[in-house]
N, C-alpha and C positions, 0 to 999 in steps of 0.2 A: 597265696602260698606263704609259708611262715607265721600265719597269725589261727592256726590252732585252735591256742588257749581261748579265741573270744568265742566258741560255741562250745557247748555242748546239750546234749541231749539224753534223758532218762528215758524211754521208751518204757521199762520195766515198771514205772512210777506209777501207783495205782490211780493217780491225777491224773494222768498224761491219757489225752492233753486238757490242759486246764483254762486254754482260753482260746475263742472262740476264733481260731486263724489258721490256715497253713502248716498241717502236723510239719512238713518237712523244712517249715518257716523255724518252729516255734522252737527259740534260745531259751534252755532251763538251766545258765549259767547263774543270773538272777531270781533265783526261784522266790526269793523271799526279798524283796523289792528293797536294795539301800538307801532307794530314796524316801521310802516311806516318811521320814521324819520333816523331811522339806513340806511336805502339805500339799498345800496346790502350787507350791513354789517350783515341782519335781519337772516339771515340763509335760508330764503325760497329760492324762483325760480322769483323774477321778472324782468322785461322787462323795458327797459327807452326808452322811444319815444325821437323821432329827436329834441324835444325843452326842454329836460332831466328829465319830470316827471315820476316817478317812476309808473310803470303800473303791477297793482298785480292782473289783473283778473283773470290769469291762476295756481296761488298759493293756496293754500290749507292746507299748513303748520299749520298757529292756528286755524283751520278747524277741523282737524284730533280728532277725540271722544278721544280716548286714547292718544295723546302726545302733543295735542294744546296748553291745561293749563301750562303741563311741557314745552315746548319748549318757553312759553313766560316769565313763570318765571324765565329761568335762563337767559333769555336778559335783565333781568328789572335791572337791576344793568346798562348794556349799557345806557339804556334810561334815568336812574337816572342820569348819567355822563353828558349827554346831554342838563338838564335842570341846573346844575351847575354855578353860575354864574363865569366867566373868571377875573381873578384877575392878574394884572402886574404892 
C-alpha cells in the first residue's frame, strides 16, 4: 500500500506487451530503460550487436512489478555520475 507510483501499466500500447513475461508482471513505468547508458554496468541481461549497440530486448529487469522501481533507484546515483560534467 502507498507505493502506487512504482507501477504502472499501458495496456492500450500498441507494444504491450513488449517482453516476453507475465502481461500482469509487466512494469511499463520504464518503458525506455534509464539505465541504458550504464552498458552492461545496468545490472540487467543485455546483448551488444557486432557494431556495439547495446540490445535489451530480452531484459526484463525494470519490467519486474515488484523490484523494477527498486533496482532502478539504486543505479540512479550511476546515472547521476554520468551526467557530471568532467573537470581537469
Amino acid at each position: 500500500m502507498g507505493h502506487n507510483y512504482k507501477f504502472v501499466q499501458n495496456k492500450a500500447c500498441e507494444f504491450f506487451p513488449c517482453h516476453n513475461m507475465n502481461k500482469d508482471e509487466l512494469n511499463c513505468l520504464f518503458c525506455y530503460c534509464p539505465l541504458y547508458a550504464l552498458k552492461e554496468n545496468c545490472g540487467g541481461n543485455p546483448t551488444f550487436l557486432e557494431d556495439g549497440t547495446k540490445d535489451c530486448s530480452n531484459c526484463t529487469v525494470t519490467h519486474q512489478k515488484g523490484s523494477g522501481y527498486d533496482h532502478v533507484m539504486n543505479k540512479i546515483m550511476d546515472i547521476l555520475e554520468l551526467g557530471k560534467k568532467q573537470s581537469k
